[in-house]
py3Dmol code that shows the C-alpha trace and the ligand (Angstrom):
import py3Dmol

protein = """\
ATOM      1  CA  UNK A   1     114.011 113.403 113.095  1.00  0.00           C
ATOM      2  CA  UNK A   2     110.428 112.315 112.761  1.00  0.00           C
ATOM      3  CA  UNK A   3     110.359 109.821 115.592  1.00  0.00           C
ATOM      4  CA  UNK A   4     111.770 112.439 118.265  1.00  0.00           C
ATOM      5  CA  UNK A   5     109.617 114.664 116.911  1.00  0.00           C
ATOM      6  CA  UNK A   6     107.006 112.141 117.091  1.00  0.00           C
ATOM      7  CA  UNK A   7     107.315 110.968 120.785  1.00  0.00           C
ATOM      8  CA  UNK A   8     107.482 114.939 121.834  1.00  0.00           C
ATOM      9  CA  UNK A   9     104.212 115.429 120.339  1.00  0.00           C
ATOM     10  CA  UNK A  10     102.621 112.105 121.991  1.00  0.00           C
ATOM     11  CA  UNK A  11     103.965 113.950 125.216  1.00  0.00           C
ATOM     12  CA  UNK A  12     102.354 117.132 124.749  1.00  0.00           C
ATOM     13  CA  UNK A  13      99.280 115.374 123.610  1.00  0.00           C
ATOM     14  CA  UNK A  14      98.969 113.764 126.457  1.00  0.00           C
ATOM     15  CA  UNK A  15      99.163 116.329 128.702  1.00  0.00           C
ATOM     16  CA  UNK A  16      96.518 118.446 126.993  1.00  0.00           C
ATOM     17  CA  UNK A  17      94.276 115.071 127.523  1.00  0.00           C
ATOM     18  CA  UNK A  18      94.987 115.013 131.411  1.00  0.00           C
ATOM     19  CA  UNK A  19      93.899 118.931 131.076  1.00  0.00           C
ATOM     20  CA  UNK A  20      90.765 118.226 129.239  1.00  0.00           C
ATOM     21  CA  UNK A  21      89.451 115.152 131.284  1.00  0.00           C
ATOM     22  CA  UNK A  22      89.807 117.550 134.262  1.00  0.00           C
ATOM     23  CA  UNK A  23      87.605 119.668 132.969  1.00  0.00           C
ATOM     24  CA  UNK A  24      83.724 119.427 134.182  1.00  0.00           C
ATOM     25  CA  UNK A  25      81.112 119.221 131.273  1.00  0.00           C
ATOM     26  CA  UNK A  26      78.139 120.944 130.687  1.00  0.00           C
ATOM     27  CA  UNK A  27      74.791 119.760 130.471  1.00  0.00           C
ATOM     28  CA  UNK A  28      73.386 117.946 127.348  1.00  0.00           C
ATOM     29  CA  UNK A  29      72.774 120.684 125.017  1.00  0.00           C
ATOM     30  CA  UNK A  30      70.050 119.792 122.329  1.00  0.00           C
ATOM     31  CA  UNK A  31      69.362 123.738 122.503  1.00  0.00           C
ATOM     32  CA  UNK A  32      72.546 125.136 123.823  1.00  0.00           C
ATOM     33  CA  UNK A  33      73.404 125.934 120.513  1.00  0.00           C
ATOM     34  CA  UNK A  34      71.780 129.317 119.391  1.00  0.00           C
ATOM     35  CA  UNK A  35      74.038 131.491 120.750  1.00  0.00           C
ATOM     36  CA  UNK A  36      77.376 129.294 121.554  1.00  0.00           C
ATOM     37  CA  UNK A  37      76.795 128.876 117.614  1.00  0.00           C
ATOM     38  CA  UNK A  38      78.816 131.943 116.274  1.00  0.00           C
ATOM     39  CA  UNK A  39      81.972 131.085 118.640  1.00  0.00           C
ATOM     40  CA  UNK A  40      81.833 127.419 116.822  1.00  0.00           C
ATOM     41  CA  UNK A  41      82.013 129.159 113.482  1.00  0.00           C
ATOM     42  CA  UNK A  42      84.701 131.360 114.883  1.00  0.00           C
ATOM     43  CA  UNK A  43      86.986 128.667 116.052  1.00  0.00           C
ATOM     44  CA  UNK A  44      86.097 126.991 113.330  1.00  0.00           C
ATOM     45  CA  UNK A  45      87.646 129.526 110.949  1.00  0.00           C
ATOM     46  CA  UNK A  46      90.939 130.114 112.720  1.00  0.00           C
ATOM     47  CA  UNK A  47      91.256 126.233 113.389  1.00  0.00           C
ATOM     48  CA  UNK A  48      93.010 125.629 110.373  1.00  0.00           C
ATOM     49  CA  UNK A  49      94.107 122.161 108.841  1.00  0.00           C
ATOM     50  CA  UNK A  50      97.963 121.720 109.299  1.00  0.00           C
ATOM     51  CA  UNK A  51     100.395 121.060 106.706  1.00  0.00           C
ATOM     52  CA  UNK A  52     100.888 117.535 105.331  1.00  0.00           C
ATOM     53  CA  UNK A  53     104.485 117.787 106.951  1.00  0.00           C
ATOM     54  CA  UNK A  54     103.102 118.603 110.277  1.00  0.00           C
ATOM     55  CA  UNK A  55     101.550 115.168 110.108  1.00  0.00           C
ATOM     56  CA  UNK A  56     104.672 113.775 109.384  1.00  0.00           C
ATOM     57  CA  UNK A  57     103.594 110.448 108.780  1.00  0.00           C
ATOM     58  CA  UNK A  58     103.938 108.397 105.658  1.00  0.00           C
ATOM     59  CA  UNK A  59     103.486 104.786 104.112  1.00  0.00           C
ATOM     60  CA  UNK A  60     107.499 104.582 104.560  1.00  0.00           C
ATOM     61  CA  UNK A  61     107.192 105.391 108.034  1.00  0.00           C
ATOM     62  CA  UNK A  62     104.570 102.633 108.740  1.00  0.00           C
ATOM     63  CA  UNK A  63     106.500  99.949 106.524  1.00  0.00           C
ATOM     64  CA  UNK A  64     109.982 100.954 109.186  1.00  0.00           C
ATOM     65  CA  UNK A  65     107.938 101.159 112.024  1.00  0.00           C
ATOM     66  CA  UNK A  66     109.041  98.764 115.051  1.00  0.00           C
ATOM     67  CA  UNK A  67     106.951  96.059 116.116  1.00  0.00           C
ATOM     68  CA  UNK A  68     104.017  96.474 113.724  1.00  0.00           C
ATOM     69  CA  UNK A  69     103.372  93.820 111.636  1.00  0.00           C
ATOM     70  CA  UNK A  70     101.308  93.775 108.543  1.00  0.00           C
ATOM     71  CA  UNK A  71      98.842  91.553 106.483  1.00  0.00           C
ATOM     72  CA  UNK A  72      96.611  92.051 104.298  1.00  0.00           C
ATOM     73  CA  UNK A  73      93.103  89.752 102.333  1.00  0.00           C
ATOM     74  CA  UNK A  74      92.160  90.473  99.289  1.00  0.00           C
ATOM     75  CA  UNK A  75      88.788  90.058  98.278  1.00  0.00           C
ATOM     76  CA  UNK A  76      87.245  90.489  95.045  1.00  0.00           C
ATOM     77  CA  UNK A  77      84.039  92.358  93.625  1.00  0.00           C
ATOM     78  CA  UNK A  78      83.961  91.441  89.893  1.00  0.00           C
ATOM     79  CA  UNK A  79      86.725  93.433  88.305  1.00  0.00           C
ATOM     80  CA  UNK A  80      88.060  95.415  91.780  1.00  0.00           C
ATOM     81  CA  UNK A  81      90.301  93.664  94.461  1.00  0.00           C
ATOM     82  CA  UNK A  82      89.591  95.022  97.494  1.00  0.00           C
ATOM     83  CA  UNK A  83      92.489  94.582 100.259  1.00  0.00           C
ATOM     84  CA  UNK A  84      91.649  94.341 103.660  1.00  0.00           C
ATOM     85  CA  UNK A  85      95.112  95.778 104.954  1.00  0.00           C
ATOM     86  CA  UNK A  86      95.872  94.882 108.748  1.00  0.00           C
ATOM     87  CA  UNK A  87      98.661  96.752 110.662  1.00  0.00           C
ATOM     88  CA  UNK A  88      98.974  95.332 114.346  1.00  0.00           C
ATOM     89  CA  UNK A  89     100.936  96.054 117.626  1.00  0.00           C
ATOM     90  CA  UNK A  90     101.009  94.005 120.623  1.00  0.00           C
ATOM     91  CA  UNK A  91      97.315  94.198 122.472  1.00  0.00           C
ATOM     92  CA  UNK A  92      95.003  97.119 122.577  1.00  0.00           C
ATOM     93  CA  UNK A  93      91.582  98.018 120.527  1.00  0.00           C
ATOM     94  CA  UNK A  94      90.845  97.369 116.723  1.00  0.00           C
ATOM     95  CA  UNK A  95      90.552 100.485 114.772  1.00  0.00           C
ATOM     96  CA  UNK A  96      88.690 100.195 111.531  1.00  0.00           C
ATOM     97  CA  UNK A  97      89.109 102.766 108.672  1.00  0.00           C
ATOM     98  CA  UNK A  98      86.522 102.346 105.862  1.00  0.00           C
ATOM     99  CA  UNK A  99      86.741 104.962 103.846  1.00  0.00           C
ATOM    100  CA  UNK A 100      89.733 104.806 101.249  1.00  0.00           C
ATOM    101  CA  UNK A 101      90.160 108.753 101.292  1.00  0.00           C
ATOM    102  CA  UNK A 102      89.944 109.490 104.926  1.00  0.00           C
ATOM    103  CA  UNK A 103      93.514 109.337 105.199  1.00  0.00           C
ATOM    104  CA  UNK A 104      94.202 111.845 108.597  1.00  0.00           C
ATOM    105  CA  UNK A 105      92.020 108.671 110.446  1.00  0.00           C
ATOM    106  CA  UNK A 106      94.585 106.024 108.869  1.00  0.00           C
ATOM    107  CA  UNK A 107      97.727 108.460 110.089  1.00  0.00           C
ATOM    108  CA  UNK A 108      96.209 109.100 113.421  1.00  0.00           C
ATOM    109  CA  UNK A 109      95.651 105.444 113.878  1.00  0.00           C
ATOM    110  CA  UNK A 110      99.012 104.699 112.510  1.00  0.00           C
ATOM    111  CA  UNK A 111     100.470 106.619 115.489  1.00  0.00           C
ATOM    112  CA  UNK A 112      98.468 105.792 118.493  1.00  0.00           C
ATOM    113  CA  UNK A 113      98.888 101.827 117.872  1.00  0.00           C
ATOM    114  CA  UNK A 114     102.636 102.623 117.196  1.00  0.00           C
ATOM    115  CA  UNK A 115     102.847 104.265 120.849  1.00  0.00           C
ATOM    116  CA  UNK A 116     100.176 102.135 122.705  1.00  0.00           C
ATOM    117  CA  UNK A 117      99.361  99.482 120.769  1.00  0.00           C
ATOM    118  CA  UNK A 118      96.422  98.296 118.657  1.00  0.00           C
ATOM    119  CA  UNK A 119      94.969  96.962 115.398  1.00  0.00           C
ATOM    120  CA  UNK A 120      94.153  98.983 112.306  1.00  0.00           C
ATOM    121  CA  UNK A 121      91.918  97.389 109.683  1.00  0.00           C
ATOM    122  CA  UNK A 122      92.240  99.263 106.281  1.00  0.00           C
ATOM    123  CA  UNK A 123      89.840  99.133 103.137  1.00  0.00           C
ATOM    124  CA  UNK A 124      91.869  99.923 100.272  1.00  0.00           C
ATOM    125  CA  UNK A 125      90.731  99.881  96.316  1.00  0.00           C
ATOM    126  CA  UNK A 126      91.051 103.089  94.258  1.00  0.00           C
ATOM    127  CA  UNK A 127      91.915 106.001  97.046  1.00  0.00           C
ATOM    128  CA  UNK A 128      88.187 107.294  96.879  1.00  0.00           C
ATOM    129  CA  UNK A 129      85.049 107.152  99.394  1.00  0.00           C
ATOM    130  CA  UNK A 130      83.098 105.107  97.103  1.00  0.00           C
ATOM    131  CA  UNK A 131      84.308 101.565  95.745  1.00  0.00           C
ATOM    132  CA  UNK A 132      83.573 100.970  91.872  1.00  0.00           C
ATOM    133  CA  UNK A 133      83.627  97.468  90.362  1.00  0.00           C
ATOM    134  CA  UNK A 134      82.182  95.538  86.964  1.00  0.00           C
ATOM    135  CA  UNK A 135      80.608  92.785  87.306  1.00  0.00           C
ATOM    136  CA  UNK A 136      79.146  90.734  83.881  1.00  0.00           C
ATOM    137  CA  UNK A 137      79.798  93.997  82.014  1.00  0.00           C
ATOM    138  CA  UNK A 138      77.703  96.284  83.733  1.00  0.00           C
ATOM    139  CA  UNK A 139      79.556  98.665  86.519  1.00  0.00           C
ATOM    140  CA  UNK A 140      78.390  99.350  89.743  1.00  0.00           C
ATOM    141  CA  UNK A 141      79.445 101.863  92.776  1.00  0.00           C
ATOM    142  CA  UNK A 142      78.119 101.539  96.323  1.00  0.00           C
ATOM    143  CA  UNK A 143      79.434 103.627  99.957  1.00  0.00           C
ATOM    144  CA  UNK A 144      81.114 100.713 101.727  1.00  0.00           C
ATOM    145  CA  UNK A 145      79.673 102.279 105.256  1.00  0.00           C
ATOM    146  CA  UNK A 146      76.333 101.366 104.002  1.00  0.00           C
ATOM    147  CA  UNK A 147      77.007  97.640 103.037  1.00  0.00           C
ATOM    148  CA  UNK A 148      76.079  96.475 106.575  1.00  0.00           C
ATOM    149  CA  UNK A 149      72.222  95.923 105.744  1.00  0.00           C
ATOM    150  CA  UNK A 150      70.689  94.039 103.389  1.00  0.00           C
ATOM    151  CA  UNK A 151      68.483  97.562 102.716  1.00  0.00           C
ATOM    152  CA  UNK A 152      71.345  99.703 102.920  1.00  0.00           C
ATOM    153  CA  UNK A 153      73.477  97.878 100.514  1.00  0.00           C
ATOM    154  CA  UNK A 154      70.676  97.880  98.071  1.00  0.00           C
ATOM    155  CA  UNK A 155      69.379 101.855  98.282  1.00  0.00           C
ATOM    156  CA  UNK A 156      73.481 102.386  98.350  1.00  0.00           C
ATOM    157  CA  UNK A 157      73.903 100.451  94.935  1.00  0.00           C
ATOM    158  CA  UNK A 158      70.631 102.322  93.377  1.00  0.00           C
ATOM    159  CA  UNK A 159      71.881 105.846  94.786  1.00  0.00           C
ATOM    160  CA  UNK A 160      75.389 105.236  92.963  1.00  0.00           C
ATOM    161  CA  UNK A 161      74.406 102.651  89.753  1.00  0.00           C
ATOM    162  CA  UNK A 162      71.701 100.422  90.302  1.00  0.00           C
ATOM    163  CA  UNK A 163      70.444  96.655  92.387  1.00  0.00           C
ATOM    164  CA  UNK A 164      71.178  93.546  90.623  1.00  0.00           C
ATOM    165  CA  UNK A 165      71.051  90.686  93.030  1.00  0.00           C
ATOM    166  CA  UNK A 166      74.774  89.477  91.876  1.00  0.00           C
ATOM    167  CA  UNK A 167      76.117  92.585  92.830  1.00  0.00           C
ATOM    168  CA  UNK A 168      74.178  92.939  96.350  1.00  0.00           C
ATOM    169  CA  UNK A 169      75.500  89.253  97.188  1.00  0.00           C
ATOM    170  CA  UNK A 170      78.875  90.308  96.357  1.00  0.00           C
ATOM    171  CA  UNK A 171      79.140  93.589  98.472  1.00  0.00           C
ATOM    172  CA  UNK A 172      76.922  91.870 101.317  1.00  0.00           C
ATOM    173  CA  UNK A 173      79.958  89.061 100.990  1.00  0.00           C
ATOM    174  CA  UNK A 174      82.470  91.806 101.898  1.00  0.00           C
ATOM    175  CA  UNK A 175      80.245  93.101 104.396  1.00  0.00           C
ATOM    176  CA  UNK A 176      80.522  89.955 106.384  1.00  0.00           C
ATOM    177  CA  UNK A 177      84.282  88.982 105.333  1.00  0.00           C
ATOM    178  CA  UNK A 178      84.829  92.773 107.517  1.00  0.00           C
ATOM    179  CA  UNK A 179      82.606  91.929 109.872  1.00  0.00           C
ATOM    180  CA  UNK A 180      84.430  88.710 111.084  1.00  0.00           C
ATOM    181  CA  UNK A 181      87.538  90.690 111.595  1.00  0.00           C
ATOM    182  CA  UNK A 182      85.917  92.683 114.169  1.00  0.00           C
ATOM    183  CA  UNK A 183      86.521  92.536 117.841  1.00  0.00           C
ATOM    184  CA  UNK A 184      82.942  91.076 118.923  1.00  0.00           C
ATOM    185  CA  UNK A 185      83.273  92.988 122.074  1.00  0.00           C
ATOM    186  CA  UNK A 186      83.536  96.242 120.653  1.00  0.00           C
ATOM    187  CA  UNK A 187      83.702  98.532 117.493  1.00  0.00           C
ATOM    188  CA  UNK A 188      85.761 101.262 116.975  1.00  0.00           C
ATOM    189  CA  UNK A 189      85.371 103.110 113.283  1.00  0.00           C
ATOM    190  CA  UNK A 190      87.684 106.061 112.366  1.00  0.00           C
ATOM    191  CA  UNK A 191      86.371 108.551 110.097  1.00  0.00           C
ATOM    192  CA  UNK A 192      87.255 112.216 108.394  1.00  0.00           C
ATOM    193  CA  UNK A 193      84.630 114.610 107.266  1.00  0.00           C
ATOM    194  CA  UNK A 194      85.362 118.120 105.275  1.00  0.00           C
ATOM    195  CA  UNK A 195      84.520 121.549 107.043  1.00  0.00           C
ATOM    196  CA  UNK A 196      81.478 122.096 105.370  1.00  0.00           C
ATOM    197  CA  UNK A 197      78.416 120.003 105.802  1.00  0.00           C
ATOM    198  CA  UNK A 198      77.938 116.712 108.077  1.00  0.00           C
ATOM    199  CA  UNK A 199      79.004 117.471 112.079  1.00  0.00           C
ATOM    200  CA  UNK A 200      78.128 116.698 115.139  1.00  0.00           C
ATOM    201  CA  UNK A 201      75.343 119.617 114.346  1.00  0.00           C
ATOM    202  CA  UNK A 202      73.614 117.772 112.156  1.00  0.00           C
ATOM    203  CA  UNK A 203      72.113 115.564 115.009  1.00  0.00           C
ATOM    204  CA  UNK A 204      70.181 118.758 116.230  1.00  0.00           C
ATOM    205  CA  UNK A 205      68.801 119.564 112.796  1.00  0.00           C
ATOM    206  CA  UNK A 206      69.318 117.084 109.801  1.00  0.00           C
ATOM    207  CA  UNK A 207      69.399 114.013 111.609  1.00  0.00           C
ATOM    208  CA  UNK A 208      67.970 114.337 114.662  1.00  0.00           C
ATOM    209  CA  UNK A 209      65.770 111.748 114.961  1.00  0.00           C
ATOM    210  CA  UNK A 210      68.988 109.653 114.663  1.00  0.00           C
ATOM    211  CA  UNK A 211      69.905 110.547 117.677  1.00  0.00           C
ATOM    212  CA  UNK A 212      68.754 110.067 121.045  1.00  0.00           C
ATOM    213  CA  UNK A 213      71.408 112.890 122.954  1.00  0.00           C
ATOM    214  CA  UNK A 214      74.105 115.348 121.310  1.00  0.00           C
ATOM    215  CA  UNK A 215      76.267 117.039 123.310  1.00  0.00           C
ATOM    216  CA  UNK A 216      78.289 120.111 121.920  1.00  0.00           C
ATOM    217  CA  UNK A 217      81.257 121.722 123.663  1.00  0.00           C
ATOM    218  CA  UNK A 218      81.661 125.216 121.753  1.00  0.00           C
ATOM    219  CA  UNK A 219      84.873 125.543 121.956  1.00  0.00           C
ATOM    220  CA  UNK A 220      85.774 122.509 120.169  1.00  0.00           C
ATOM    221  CA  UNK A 221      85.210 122.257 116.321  1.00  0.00           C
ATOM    222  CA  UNK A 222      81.763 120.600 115.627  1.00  0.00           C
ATOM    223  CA  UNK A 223      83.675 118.807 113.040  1.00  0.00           C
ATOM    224  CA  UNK A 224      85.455 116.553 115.620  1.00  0.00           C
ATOM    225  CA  UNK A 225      82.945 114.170 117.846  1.00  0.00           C
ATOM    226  CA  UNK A 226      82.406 110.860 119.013  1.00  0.00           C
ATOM    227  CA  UNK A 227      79.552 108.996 117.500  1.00  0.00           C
ATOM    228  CA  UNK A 228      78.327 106.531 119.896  1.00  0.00           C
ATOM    229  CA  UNK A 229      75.640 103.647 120.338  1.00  0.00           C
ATOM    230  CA  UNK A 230      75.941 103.333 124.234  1.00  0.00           C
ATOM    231  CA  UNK A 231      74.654 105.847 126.877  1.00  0.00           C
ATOM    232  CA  UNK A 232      78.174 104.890 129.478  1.00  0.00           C
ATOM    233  CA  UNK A 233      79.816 105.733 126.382  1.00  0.00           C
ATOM    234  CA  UNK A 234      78.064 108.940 125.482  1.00  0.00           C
ATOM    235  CA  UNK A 235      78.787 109.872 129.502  1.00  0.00           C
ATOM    236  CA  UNK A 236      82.114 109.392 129.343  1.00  0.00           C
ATOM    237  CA  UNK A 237      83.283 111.146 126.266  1.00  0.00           C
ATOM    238  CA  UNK A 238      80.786 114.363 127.319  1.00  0.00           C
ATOM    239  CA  UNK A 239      82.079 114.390 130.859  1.00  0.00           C
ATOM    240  CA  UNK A 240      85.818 114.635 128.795  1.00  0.00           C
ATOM    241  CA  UNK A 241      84.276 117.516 127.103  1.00  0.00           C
ATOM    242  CA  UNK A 242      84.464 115.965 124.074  1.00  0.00           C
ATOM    243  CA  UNK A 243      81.021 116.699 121.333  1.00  0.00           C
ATOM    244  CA  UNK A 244      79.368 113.317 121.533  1.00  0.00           C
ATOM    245  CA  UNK A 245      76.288 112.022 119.897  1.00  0.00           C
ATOM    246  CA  UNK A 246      74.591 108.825 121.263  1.00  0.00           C
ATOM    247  CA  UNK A 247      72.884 107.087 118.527  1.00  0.00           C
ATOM    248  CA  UNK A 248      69.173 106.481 118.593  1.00  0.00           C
ATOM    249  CA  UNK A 249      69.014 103.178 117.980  1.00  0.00           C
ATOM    250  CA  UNK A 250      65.240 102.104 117.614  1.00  0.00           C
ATOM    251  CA  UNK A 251      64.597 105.212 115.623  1.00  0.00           C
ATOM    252  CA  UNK A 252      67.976 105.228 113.353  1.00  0.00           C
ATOM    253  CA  UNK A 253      67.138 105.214 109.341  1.00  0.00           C
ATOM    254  CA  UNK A 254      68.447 101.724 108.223  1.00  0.00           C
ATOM    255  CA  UNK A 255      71.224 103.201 105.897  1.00  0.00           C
ATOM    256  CA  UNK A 256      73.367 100.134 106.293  1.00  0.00           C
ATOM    257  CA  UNK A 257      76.315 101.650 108.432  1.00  0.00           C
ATOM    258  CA  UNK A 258      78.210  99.997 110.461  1.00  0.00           C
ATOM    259  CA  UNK A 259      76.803 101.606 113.581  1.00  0.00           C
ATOM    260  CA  UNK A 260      73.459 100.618 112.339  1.00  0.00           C
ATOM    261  CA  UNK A 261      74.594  96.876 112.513  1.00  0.00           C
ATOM    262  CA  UNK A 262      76.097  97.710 115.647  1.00  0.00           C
ATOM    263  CA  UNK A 263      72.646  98.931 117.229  1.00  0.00           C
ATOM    264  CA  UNK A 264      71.340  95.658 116.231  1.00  0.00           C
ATOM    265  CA  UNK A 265      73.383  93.252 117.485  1.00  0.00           C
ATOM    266  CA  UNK A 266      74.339  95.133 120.810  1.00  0.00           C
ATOM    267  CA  UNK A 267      77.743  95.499 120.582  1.00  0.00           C
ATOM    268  CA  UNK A 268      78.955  99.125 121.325  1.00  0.00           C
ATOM    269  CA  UNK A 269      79.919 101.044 118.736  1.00  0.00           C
ATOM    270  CA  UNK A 270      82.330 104.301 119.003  1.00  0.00           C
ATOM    271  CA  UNK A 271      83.032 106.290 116.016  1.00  0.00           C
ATOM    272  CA  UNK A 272      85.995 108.684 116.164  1.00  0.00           C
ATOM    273  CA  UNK A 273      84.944 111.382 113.534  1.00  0.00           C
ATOM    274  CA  UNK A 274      87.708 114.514 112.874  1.00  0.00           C
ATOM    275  CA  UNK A 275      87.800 117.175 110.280  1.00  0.00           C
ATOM    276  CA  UNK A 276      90.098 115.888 107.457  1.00  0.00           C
ATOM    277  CA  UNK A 277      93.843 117.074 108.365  1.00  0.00           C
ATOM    278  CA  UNK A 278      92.897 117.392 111.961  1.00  0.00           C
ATOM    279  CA  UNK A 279      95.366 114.459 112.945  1.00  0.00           C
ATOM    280  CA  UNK A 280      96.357 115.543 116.239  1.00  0.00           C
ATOM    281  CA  UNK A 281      92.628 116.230 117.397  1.00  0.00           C
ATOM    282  CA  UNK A 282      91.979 112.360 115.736  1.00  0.00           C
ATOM    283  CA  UNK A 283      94.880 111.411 118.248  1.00  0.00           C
ATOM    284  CA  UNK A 284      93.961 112.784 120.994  1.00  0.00           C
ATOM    285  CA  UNK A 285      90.799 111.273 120.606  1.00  0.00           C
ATOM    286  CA  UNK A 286      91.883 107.975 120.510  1.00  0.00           C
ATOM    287  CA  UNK A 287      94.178 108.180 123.089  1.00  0.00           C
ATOM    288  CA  UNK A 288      91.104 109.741 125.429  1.00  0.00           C
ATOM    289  CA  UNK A 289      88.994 106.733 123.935  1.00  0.00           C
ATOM    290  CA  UNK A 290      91.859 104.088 125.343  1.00  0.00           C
ATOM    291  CA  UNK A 291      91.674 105.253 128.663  1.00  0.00           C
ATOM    292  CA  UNK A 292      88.057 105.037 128.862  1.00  0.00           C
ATOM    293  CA  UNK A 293      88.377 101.946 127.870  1.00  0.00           C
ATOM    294  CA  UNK A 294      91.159 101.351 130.456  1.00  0.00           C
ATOM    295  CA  UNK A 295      89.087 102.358 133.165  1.00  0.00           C
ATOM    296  CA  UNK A 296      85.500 100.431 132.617  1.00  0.00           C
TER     297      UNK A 296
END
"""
ligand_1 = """\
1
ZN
Zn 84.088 107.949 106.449
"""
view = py3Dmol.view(width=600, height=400)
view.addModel(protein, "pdb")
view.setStyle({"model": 0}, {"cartoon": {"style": "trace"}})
view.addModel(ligand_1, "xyz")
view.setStyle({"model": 1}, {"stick": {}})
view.zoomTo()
view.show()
């Protein structure tokens, strides 16, 4: 039942993609906004999350699944293990999910390595965005998308508990142990963000100077955009009519993401950012960021 289910909705999926990438794009809108702004709120409002069902997907479903194997490391921070869980099927990009409660990215992922193949990385500790761990008695909490700097992982551990060099060698440890099971050629992060506050908006206003190009399509949700560190990259995903923002990356703030690292040592970065419980939006995505990849 859920696998014919499944491969229908792959189907349809990929027709809507052939639709989309037919479509021609508009121009780079850093001011297109005003007005397009109210039908982005309006879609916005009748765009509504779909059931869990509708998703269809569960940890059963991956643990049946044919063809993918899984792995996983465990690392340690004091009192927390932290698993690094890999799920991998045949050839195809590395998909890294590092936030333990974005779960629509992991489901989304789940399904587009099932059908085309891939690699999923996984950061797993306690289900939440945040990892918490005790080390010598004293607890600390840290963002692990902000673990990539030396800075970052330091203003992370003060925002959350507070900098004790143990602690910063330990989380800068597990920033490196993920960063060797990268792809060198290429990173690809999956993320989910709620309806209310960070979207591809905030590059126009927020964080602008963060960004060197934004490009919103108002009829998509805001909430749903690539987050790129290449300009071929922004290109492509805008000429898909997808809302892309290119990264600027001599000005970006040194918060110790990954995209930050990324910038730095020149290897492009795409970030495939949906709307918690937007899974088929997240798939489509992908599956539009595969065959950009096919054809380069
Ligand atoms: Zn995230």
């Amino acid at each position: 039942m859920k696998t014919s289910s499944f491969r229908v909705s792959i189907l349809s999926l990929s027709i809507s993609f052939l639709v989309i990438g037919c479509k021609t794009n508009e121009p780079i809108s850093q001011k297109a906004i005003g007005e397009d702004f109210k039908t982005v709120a309006t879609i916005e409002k009748a765009d509504s999350a779909p059931e869990k069902d509708e998703i269809g997907i569960e940890e059963e479903d991956i643990a049946r699944a044919e063809g993918v194997r899984e792995y996983s490391d465990v690392q340690r921070l004091g009192s927390q293990e932290i698993k690094l869980r890999f799920l991998k099927k045949e050839d195809g990009p590395t998909f890294i999910n590092l936030h333990d409660d974005e779960n629509t990215s992991v489901k989304a992922a789940f399904k587009v390595l099932d059908s085309l193949g891939g690699r999923l990385i996984e950061l797993r500790h306690l289900g939440e965005r945040n990892i918490k761990f005790n080390l010598n008695s004293t607890a600390y909490e840290f963002d692990p998308n902000r673990m990539f700097t030396d800075l970052g992982a330091k203003t992370s551990l003060e925002q959350y508990s507070k900098m004790s060099t143990k602690a910063h060698e330990s989380i800068r440890g597990l920033a490196q142990r993920v960063v060797d099971s990268l792809d060198s050629q290429m990173i690809v992060t999956l993320h989910n963000n709620t309806n209310d506050n960070y979207s591809s908006l905030s590059y126009l206003d927020e964080y602008k100077t963060d960004a060197a190009a934004v490009f919103i399509n108002p009829t998509r949700d805001p909430d749903d955009f690539f987050f790129v560190t290449t300009l071929e990259f922004f290109e492509k995903f805008r000429n898909m009519g997808y809302n892309t923002v290119l990264q600027n990356n001599e000005t970006m703030t040194d918060d110790g993401s990954l995209s930050v690292l990324a910038g730095r040592l020149d290897i492009p970065y795409i970030n495939v950012e949906a709307e918690h419980g937007h899974f088929k939006e997240q798939v489509e995505m992908m599956f539009a960021l595969i065959s950009v990849l096919h054809t380069k």
